[in-house]
VOGU-3710 file (C-alpha; in Angstrom, 3 decimals, decimal comma):
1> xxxxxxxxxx> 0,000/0,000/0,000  2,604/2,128/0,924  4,756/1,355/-2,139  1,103/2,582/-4,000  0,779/5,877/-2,372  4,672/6,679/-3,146  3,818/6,180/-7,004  0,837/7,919/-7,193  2,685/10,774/-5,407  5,760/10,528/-7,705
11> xxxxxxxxxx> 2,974/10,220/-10,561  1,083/13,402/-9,581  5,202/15,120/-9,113  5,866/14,438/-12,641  2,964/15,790/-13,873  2,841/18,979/-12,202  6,622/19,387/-13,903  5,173/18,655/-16,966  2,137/21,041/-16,901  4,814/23,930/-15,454
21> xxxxxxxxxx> 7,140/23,233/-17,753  3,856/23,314/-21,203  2,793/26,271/-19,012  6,540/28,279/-19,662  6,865/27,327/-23,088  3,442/28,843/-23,683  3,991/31,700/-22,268  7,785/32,087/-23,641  6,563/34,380/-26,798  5,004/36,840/-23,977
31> xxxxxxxxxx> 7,765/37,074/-22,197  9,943/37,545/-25,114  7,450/40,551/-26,411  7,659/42,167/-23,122  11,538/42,143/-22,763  11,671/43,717/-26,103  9,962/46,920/-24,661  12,493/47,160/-21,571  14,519/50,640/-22,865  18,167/50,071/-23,195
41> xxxxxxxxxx> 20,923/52,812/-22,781  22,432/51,979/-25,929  22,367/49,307/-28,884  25,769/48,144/-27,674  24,391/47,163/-24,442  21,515/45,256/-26,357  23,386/43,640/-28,399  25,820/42,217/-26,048  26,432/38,739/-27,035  25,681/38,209/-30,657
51> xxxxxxxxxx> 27,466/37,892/-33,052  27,266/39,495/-35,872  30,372/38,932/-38,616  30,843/38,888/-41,593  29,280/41,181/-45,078  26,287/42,286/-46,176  25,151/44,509/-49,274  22,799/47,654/-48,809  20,723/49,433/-51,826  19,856/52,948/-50,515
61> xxxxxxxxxx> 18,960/56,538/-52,052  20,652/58,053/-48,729  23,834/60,882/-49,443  27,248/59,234/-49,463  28,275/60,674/-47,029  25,456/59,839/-45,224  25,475/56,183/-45,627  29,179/56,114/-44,938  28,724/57,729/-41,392  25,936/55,069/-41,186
71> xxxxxxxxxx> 27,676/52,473/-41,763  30,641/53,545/-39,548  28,618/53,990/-36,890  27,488/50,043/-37,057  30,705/49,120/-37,498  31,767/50,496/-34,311  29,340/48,289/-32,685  29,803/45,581/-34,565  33,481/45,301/-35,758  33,487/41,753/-37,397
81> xxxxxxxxxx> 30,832/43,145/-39,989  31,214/45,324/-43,203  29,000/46,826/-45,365  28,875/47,261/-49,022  26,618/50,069/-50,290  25,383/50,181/-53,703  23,793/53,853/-53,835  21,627/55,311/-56,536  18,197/57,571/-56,816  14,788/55,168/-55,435
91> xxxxxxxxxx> 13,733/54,387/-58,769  16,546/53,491/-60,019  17,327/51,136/-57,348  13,339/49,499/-57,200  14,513/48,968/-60,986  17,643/47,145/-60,486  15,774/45,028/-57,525  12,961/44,162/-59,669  15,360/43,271/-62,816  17,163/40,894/-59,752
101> xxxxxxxxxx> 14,104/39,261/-58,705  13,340/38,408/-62,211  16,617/36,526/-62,940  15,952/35,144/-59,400  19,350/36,904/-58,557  18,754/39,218/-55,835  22,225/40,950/-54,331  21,249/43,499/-51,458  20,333/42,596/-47,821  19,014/45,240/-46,538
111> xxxxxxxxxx> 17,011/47,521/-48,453  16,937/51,634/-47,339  14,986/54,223/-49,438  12,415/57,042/-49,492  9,122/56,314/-48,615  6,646/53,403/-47,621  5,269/52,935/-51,203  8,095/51,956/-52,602  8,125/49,241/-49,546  4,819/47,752/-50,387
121> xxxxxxxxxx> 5,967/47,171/-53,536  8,883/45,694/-52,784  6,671/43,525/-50,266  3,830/42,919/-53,286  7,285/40,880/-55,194  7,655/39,125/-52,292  10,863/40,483/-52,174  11,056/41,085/-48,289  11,360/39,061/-45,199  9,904/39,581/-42,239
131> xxxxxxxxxx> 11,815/40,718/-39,218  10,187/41,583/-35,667  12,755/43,767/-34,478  13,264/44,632/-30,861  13,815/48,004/-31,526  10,281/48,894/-32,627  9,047/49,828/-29,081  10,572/52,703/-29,738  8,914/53,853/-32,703  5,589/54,743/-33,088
141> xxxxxxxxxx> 3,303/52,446/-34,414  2,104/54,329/-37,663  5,964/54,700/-38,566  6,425/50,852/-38,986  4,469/47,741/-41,457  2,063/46,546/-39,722  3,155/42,882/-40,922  6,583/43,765/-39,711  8,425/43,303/-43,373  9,993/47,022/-42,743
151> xxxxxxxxxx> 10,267/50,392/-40,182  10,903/53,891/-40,621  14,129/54,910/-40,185  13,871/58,859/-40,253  10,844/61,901/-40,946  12,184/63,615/-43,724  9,983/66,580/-45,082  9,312/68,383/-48,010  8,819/72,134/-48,590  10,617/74,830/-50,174
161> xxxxxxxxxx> 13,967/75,862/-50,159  14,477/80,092/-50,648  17,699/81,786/-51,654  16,807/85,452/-50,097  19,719/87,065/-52,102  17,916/85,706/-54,911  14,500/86,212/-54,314  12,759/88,086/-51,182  9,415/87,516/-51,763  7,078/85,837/-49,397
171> xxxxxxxxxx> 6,867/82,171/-49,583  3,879/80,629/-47,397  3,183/77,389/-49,815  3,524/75,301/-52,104  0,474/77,862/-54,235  3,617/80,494/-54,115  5,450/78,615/-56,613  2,832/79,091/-58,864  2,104/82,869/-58,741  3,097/85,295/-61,674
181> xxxxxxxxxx> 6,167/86,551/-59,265  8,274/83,414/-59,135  8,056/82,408/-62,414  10,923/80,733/-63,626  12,096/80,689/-60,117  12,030/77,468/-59,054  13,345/74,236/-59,402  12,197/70,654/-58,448  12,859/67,029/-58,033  11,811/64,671/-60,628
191> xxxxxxxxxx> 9,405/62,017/-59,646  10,839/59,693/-62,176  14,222/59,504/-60,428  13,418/60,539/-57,076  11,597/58,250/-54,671  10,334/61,176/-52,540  9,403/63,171/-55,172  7,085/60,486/-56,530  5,680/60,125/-53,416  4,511/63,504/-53,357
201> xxxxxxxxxx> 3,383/63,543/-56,845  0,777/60,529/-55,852  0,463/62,245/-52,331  -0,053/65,880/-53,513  -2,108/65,158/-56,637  -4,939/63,649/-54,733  -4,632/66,716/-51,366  -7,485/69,270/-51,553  -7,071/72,105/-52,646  -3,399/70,917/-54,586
211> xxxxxxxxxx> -4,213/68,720/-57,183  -2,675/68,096/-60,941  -3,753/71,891/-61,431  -0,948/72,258/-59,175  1,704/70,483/-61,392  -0,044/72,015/-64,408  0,643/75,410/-63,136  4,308/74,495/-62,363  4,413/73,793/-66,021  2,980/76,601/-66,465
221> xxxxxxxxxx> 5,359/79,307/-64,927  8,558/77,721/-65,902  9,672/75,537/-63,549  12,978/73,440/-64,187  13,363/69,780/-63,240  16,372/68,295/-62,275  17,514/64,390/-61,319  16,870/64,483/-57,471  17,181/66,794/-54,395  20,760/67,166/-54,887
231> xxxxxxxxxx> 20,525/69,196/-57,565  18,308/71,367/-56,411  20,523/72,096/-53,259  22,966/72,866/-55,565  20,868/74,997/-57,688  19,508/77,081/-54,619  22,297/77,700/-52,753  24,496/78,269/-55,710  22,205/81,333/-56,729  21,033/79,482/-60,237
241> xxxxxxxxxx> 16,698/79,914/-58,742  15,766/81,228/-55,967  12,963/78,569/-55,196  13,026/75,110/-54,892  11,129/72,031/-53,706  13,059/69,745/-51,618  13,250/67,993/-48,425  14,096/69,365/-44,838  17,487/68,393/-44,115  19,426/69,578/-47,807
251> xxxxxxxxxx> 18,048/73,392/-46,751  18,677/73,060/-43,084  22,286/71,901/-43,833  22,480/74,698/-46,345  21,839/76,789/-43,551  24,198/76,093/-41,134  26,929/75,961/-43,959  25,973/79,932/-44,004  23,962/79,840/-47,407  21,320/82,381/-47,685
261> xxxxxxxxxx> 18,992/79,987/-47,370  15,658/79,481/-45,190  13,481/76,122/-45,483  9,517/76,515/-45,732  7,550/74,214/-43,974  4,303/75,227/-46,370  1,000/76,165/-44,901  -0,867/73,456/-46,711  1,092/71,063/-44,770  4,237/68,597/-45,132
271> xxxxxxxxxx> 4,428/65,361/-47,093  6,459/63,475/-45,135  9,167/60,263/-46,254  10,537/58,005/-43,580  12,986/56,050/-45,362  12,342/52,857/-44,281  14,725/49,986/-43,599  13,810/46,352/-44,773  15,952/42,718/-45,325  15,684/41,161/-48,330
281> xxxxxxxxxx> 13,907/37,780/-48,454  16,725/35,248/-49,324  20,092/37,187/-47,357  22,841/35,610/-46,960  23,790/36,505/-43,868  20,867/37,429/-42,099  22,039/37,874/-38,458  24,126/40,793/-39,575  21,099/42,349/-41,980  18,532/41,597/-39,017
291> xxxxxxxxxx> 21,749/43,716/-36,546  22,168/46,077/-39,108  17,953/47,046/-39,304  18,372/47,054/-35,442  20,854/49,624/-35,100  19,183/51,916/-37,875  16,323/51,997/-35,484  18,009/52,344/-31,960  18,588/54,923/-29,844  21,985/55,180/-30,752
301> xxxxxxxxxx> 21,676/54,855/-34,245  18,792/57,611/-34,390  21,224/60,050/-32,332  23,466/59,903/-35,066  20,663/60,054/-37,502  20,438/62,948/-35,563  23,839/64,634/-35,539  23,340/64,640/-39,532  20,315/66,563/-39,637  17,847/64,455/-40,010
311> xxxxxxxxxx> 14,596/64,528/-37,686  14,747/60,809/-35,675  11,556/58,778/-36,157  12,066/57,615/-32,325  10,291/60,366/-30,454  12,874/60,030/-27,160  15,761/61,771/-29,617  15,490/65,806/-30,023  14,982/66,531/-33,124  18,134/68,745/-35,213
321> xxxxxxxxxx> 17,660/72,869/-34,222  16,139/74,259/-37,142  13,723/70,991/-37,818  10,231/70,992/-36,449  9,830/67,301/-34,506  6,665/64,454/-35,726  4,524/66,091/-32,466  4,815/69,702/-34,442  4,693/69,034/-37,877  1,519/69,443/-39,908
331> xxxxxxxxxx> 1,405/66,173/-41,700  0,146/65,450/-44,927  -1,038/61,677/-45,552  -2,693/59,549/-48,034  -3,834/55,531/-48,198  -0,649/53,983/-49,460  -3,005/50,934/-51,108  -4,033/53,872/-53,328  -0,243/55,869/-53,510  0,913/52,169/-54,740
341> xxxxxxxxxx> -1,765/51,561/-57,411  -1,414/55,068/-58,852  2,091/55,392/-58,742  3,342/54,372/-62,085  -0,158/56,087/-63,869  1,115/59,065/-61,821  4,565/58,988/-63,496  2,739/58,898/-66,933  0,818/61,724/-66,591  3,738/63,867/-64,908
351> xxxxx> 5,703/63,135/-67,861  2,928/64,209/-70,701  2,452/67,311/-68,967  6,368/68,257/-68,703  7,692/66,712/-72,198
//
């Protein structure tokens, strides 16, 4: 009897191990979710313990000089890993990715340009993989995919750029740029090189009160358009117009750099870019994509985003002097189902009405 009693006791013992042990390995996913929202001091500290080695390839439309500090930056926290960076304008680059996937030949990694358009089509051609970083408590949720296949890496925002040697007018808006006194004053970005610019093309063309009358009317008092923002930078600050559309940081830089120059945020409000960051279905060397799409997204990788110029999409990092913050900005936004299935259509009808 007694030996009966011991193993039903030792019976009900194992058992109650068992159900603790189903219990933990139940719960393990909500414990994982939760330590991902504990803050850390820096992505060094996070990241203690892994080991990321080894090469991978980045697309981006970033300066470069801008992807160079980038990448220096996540080299210093991970020295056993390089990066190569293959840079050209968004559209370009969606191009050369597309032309990869078709030859089933893809080369980047990681994936960083302009806006989230560009990423749902990238994620339409099943082109990215999914990655759940631990980083995204940071960010705010309307700054990152939903499904997790990318996350904003920056705000970048676009409004006008005046030389004031040049011209001393008032600029409120984008509706300035198409008055009789700034004709053939301004320059823009073209929407068929420049991922932002497109954006805003789709974006703008369907705002109230903006519309293709706006575009027409561009047309219509002379504007000139260039490759990308680069050019108009140049262009501006070099005294060639006195106007141009371009994004936030180029005119704040400007600025600094003691150009004449002030940037417009304009009164019908800001279309807005976040660059997004996103690994590319297939890497081969994932850890070091999946640590590399981490740091982009930390707290120390947004302070340097930062110390370039650029507004951080994290809302714990100050945002550059001269740059209004996400809380202040005025944003302008539009369904990006309906950005994506317009896009190219968009492109088509920009380019009949400025051949």
């Amino acid at each position: 009897m007694k030996r009966l009693l011991a193993i039903i006791l030792m019976t009900f013992a194992l058992v109650a191990c068992s159900s603790g042990g189903n219990e933990k390995a139940g719960t393990g996913n909500t414990e994982n979710t939760q330590n991902t929202k504990e803050a850390n001091t820096t992505v060094s500290e996070q990241t203690e313990g892994k080991k990321a080695k080894g090469t991978i390839t980045l697309y981006t439309s970033q300066p470069e000089e801008d992807a160079k500090k980038l990448v220096d930056g996540f080299k210093k926290v991970y020295p056993e890993a390089d990066v190569v960076v293959f840079r050209s304008g968004t559209e370009e680059l969606v191009s050369k990715i597309l032309s990869e996937k078709e030859v089933n030949a893809l080369q980047a990694d990681v994936v960083l340009v302009a806006d989230t358009v560009t990423f749902e089509i990238l994620k339409e051609k099943d082109i990215l993989d999914k990655y759940v970083s631990p980083e995204l408590d940071g960010l705010n949720e309307k700054f990152y995919d939903k499904e997790n296949y990318y996350a904003g890496t920056k705000i970048i925002s676009t409004g006008i750029i005046q030389n004031t040697d040049i011209y001393s007018g008032e600029v409120k808006g984008f509706k300035d740029l198409i008055s009789p006194e700034t004709k053939s004053q301004t320059i823009m970005p073209s929407p068929l090189y420049s991922g932002a610019a497109a954006y805003n093309l789709s974006l703008l063309t369907r705002t109230d009160g903006i519309g293709w009358d706006f575009y027409k009317g561009l047309k219509d008092n002379d504007i000139l358009v260039d490759k990308g923002n680069g050019a108009v930078q140049k262009s501006v600050v070099s005294g060639q117009k006195g106007l141009g559309i371009i994004v936030d940081y180029m005119a704040n830089r400007s600025k600094k750099e003691g150009a004449p120059v002030e940037f417009i945020y304009p009164e019908e409000g800001s279309p807005i870019v976040t660059e997004p960051v996103g690994i590319v279905k297939g890497s081969k060397n994932l850890e070091a994509a999946q640590a590399f799409y981490d740091y982009i997204i930390s707290k120390e990788g947004q302070e340097l985003a930062a110390s370039m110029g650029y507004t951080p999409i994290r809302e714990d990092i100050e945002a550059p002097e001269g740059l209004k913050s996400a809380k202040e900005l005025n944003i302008l936004s539009g369904d990006d189902k309906v950005l994506l299935e317009n896009r190219e259509a968009d492109k088509e009808e920009f380019s009949k009405i400025f051949q």
